[in-house]
N, C-alpha and C positions, 0 to 999 in steps of 0.2 A: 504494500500500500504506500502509497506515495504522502509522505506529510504533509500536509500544507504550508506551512516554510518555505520548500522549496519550489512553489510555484509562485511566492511575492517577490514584488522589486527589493531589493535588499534597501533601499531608506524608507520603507512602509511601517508602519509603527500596527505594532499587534498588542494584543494583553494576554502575560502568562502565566502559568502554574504549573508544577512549583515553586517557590521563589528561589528556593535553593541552587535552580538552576537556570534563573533567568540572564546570568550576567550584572555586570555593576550599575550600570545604566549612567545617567549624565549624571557626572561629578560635581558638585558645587558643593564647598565648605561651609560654606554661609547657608545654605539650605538643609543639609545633615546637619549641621550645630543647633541652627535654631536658637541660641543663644541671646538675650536681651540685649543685645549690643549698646543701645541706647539708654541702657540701666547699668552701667557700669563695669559690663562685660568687654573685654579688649579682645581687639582683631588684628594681624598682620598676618598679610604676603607679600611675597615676593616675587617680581618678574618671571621667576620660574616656575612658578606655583604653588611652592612650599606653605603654607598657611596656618597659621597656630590663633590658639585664643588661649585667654585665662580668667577664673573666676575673677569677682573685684579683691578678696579675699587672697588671693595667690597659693588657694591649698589647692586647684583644677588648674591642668593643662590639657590641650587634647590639639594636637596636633595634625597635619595631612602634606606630607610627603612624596610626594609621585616621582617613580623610576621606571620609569616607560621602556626600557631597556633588558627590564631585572623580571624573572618571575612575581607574579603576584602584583608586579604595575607601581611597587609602591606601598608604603604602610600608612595606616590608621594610628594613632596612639594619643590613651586617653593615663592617663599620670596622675591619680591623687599623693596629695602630702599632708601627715597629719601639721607641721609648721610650715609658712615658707620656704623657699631655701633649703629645705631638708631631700634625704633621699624620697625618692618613691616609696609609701606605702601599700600602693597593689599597684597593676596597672593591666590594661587591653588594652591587644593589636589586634588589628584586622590589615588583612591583604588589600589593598586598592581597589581590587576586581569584586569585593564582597560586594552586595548590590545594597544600593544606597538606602531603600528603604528600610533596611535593617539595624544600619549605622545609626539612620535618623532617629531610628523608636528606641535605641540604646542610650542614646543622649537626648532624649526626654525625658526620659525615666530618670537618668541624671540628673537633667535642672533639675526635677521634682524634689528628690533627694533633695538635694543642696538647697531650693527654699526651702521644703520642710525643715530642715537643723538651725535655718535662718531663724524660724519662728515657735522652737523650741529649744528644749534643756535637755534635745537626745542628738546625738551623731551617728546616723544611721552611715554615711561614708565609710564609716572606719568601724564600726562595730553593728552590722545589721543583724537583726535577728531573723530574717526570712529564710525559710526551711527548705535544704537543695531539693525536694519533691517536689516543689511549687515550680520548680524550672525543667523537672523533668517528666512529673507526672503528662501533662498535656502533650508530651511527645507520644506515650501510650497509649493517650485516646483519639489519637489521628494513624494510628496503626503501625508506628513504629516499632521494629523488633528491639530487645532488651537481653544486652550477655553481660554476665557480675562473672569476673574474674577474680584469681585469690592473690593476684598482685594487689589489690584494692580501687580496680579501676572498674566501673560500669559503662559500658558501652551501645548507642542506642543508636541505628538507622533506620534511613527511609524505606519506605517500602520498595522503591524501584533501586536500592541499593548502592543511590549516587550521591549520598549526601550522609551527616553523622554527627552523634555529641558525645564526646566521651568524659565522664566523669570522675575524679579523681578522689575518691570516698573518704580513702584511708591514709596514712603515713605522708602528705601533702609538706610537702616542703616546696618554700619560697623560688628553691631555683627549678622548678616545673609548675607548668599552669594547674590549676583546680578544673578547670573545665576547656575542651579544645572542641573545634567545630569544626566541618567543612561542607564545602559542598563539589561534588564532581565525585570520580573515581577517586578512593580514598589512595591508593599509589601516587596519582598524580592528579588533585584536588586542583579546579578551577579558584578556589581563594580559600584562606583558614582565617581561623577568630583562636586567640588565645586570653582566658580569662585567669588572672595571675592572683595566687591564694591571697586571701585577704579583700578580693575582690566582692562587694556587696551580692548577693545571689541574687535581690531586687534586679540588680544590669541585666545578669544571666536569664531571668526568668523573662524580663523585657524581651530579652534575644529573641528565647525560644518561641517566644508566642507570636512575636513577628516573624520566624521562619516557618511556620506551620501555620501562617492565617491565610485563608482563601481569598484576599481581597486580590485578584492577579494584576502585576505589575505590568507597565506600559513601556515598551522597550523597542529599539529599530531594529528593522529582522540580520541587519547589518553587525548589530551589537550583543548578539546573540549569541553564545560559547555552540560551536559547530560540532564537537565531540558527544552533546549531551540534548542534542535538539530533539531527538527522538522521541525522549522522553519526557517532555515538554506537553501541556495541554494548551490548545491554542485559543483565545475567542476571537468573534466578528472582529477582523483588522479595522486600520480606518487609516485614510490617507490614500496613497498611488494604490492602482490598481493593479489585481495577482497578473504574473505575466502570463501564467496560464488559465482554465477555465474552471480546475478545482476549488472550489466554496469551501472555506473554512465552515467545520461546525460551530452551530450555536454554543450556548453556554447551555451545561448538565442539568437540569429538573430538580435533582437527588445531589441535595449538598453534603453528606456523608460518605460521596460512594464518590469510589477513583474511575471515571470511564476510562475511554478508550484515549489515546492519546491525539484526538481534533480535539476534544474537548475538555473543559473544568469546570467543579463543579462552584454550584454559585453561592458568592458571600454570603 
């Protein structure tokens, strides 16, 4: 069967599912941060792109990086500090290629965090109480498989077997992540997320639920990772027309059920 993909113009803009494999989509830091810029939040880039922000506070950094060059296009990095000027006390990366709408709802979840502590006497940054189930549960009820190993690591994928969170339960030490993500062929992953111990499970559980939401993201069939199309659900495109005469299918009836791969099912 011939995907629908390959019968549009390649700068035709489709909507896909699942996110994991949509690709990163347009990069704009200033749209993933989402940050109050106009409340005290600072901005800088650079001719090259390189782009950072910091709390008014100076315990948040989160930074964007692009190496167009390097696997992965580039890093993400997001750097809390319990003082100033001190080292990192947790931190996430994500690979350039992680798709943007994922990045964004990680750093919302952030603001939120950080006014919440604004307007109380808790620091959920640096000491949250949110239970790692709350970041993984929701992967099992979208039908991800779950393997607990006696290393102390849990490992959970997709159903079509091209995306993953692997979590780190037990004996968690600072120089390895608490939680690692990808998406693609776990050999050779179209982008990773690394969540470094210490890291609020709030972020995480943000991740997750933004990699498993069926709202399908809107991407040029151009910018599409070509290895992982197959398995992609497609809806009504919009914009230039398919070069061939194959119709994308509608969007699925049955919003719990994985169809066929024309189709996803609806928000």
């Amino acid at each position: 069967m011939t995907h629908p993909l390959e019968n549009l113009d390649p700068g035709q803009t489709v909507q896909v599912l699942p996110r994991h494999l949509a690709g990163a989509g347009a990069i704009d830091p200033r749209t993933v941060w989402a940050f109050p810029f106009d409340d005290g939040w600072s901005f800088a880039q650079t001719d090259a792109g390189t782009a950072t922000a910091f709390s008014p506070c100076l315990r948040l950094q989160t930074t964007y990086d692009p190496k167009p060059d390097q696997i992965g296009k580039g890093t993400w990095t997001i750097n809390a500090h319990q003082a100033p000027f001190t080292p990192p006390t947790w931190q996430i990366t994500f690979d350039a290629t992680t798709p943007v709408e994922l990045l964004h709802d990680v750093h919302t979840e952030l603001l939120d965090l950080y006014l919440e502590d604004q307007h109380s006497d808790r620091d959920r940054l640096m000491q949250d109480e949110t239970a790692p189930h709350e970041a993984y549960t929701p992967l099992l009820t979208r039908g991800w498989s779950h393997d607990v190993k006696t290393d102390g690591t849990q490992t959970f994928l997709t159903p079509e077997g091209l995306g993953g969170v692997r979590h780190r339960y037990a004996n968690s030490s600072s120089r390895e992540p608490a939680w690692r993500a990808w998406g693609g062929s776990p050999t050779e992953p179209h982008w990773r997320a690394h969540f470094w111990s210490g890291t609020p499970t709030t972020l995480v559980a943000a991740f997750t639920a933004s990699l498993i939401s069926t709202e399908p993201l809107h991407r040029a069939v151009k910018d599409v990772p070509l290895h992982t199309r197959r398995a992609l659900y497609v809806a009504t495109p919009t914009g230039k027309q398919p070069h061939g005469t194959t119709p994308v299918a509608p969007a699925a009836s049955h919003p719990g059920l994985w169809p066929n791969p024309m189709t996803f099912p609806a928000p």
